[in-house]
N, C-alpha and C positions, 0 to 999 in steps of 0.2 A: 504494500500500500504506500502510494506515494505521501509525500509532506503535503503538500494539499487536500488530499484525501482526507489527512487525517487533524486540519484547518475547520476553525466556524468559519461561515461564509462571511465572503469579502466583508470589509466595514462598510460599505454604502447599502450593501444589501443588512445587515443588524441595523443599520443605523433608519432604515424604511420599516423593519418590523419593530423596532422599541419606537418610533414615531406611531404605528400603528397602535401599538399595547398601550401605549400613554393615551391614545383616543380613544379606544375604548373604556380606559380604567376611571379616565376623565368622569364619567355619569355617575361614577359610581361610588358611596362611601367608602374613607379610608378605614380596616376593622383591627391593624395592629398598625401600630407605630413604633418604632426601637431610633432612641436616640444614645448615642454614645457609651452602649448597653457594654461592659465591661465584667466580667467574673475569671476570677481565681481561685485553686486549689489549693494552697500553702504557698509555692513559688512559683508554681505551672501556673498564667494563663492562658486559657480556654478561650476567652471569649474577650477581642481587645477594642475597642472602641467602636462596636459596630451599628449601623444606620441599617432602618428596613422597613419599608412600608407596602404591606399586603392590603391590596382594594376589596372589597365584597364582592362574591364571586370572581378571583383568581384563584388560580388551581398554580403555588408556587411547589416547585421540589424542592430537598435540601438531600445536595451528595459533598462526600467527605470521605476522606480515610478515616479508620475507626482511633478513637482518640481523642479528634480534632473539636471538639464540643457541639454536636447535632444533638445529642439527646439534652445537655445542659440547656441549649437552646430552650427546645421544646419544653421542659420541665421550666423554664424560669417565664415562660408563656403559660401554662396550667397553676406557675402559683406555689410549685412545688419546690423552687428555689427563687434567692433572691438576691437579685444584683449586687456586685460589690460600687459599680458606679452606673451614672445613666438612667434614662427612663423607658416604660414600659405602659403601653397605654394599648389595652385588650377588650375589647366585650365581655360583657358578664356574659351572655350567655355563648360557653366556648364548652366544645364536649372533646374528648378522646378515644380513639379506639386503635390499641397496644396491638403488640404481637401475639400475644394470647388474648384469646376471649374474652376470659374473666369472667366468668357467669358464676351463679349463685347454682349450685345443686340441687338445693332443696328446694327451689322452685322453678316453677313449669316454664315454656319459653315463652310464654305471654308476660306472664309477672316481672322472666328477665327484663324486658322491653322497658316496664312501667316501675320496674326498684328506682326506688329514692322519691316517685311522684306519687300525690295523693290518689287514694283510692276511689276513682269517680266513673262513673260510667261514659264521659267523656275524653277520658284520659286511655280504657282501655279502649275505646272506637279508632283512634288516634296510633294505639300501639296494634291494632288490628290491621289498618290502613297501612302501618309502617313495614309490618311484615308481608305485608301483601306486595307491596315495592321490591322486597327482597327475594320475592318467590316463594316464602314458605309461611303462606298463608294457613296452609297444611297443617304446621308444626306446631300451631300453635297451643295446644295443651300436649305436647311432648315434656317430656325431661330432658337435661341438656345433654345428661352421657348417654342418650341414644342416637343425636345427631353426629353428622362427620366434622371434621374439623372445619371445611370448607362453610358446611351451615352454619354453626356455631359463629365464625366469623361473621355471618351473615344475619345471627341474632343482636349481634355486638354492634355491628354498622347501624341497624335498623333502631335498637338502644339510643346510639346517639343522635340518629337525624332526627326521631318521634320528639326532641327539645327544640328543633329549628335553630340548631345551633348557628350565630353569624359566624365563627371563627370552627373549624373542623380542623383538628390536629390529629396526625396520624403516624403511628410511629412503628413502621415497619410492618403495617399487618398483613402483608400476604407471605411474609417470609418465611414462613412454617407449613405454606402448603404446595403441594405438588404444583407441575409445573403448568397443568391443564389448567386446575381451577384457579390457580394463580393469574391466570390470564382472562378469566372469567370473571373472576372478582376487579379486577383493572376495569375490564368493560360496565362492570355494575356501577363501581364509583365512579369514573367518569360520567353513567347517565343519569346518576343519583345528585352527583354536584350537578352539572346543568339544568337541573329541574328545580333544585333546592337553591343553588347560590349561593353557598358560604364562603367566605373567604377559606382557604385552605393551605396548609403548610404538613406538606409529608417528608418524613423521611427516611430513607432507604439507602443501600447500599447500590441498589439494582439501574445500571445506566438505562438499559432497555424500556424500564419499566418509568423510567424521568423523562425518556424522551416519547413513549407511547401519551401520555396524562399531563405533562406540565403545557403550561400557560409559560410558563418562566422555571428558572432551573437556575439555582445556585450551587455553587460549590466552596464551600467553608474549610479553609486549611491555613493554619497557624495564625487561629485568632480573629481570622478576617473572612469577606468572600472575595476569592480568586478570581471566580467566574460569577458574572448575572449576565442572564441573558432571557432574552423574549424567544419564544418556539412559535413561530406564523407557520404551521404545516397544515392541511385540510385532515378533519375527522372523518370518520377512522382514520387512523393511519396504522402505513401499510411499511414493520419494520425493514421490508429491502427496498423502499425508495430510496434512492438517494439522498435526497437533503436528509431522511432521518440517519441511514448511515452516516454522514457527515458528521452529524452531530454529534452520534454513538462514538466515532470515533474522536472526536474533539475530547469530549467528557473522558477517556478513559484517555486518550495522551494527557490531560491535565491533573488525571488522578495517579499517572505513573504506572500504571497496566500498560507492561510490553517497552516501557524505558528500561534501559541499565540506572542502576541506582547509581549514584556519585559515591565516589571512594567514602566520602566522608561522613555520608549516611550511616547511622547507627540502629 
């Protein structure tokens, strides 16, 4: 593969689709905001002076070598840590859905849907509706250890959208299933965000999977993001088009997949 191949497109071609993504983002409220967001571990910084503003309904990615602070990210977005400098301005209503499910055992996959919400007969309509979006309309008076993993995932998604979450954070959830329904699931959240419209920030290791779903695609390493950039490709998209290989490879010369490391790497 040659050095172009393995190139974002030209700058005048990024510099037409981040004009475009800015026109469309334009309508639309901003639902995070990070100013000068900043965390540390004892001497390690993770996270050093970083800016990021996600619109409602963008579908942004976060790739990184593991280390690099994508999960610290995400968790100081949920509330779960908290900055050592900088601001953080997020919607209350902001849900998650992990790489495990997480479901309750003891209760049936309806209940999973509606834990934590009051018990009203408008609420379980609501969590009936939501599984019905996810196909397992079915399931609903199952137990969770008889679904497959893939469903389970599929009660968890359904979990968080039944809130109209503006902000949907996503942290790796198809990384524990095969490789079919892994791809299944991609197509469910992609038509689940388009209908719903939450601002969104996923993270994953999977390049394939940043370039089939993002709106925009970052890549966060040593503190900072190395790469932002805007994805203008038509949906579906179809992983051996070109421009998506492009980009596939872009993202993986920039993560160091397939470079010789420098003597000095450790």
């Amino acid at each position: 593969m040659s050095a172009q191949d393995t190139a974002l497109p030209p700058l005048a071609v990024r510099e037409r689709t981040a004009t475009a993504a800015r026109d469309r983002r334009a309508g639309e409220p901003v639902a995070v905001s990070l100013r000068g967001l900043t965390k540390a571990f004892g001497d390690k910084t993770v996270l050093d002076g970083v800016d990021l503003e996600i619109h409602r309904g963008e579908f942004v990615v976060l790739l990184g070598p593991s280390g690099t602070g994508k999960t610290t990210l995400l968790r100081l977005l949920t509330g779960l840590e908290r900055p050592d400098a900088g601001k953080i301005l997020v919607p209350g209503q902001r849900t998650t859905v992990y790489q495990e499910p997480r479901l309750i055992p003891s209760k049936r996959v309806l209940a999973n849907v509606t834990v934590g919400q009051r018990r009203t007969a408008q609420n379980r309509e609501r969590a009936a509706r939501s599984l019905a979006e996810v196909n397992l309309e079915s399931k609903a008076r199952q137990w969770p250890a008889t679904l497959s993993g893939g469903e389970a995932q599929r009660v968890a998604l359904a979990r968080a959208l039944v809130r109209e979450p503006e902000l949907l954070l996503l942290d790796e959830p198809f990384a524990a299933l095969d490789a079919l329904t892994r791809l299944q699931m991609q197509d469910l959240v992609g038509d689940l965000v388009a209908r719903h419209r939450p601002a969104v920030l996923l993270v994953t290791h999977d390049v394939d999977e940043a370039v089939r779903l993002a709106d925009r695609v970052l890549i966060l390493n040593e503190g900072r993001f190395a790469v932002d950039v805007d994805i203008d490709l038509a949906r579906p998209r179809d992983r051996t088009d070109p421009e998506s290989l492009r980009y596939r490879a872009a993202f993986l010369t920039e993560l160091g997949v397939g470079r010789t490391a420098s003597p000095t790497t450790t």
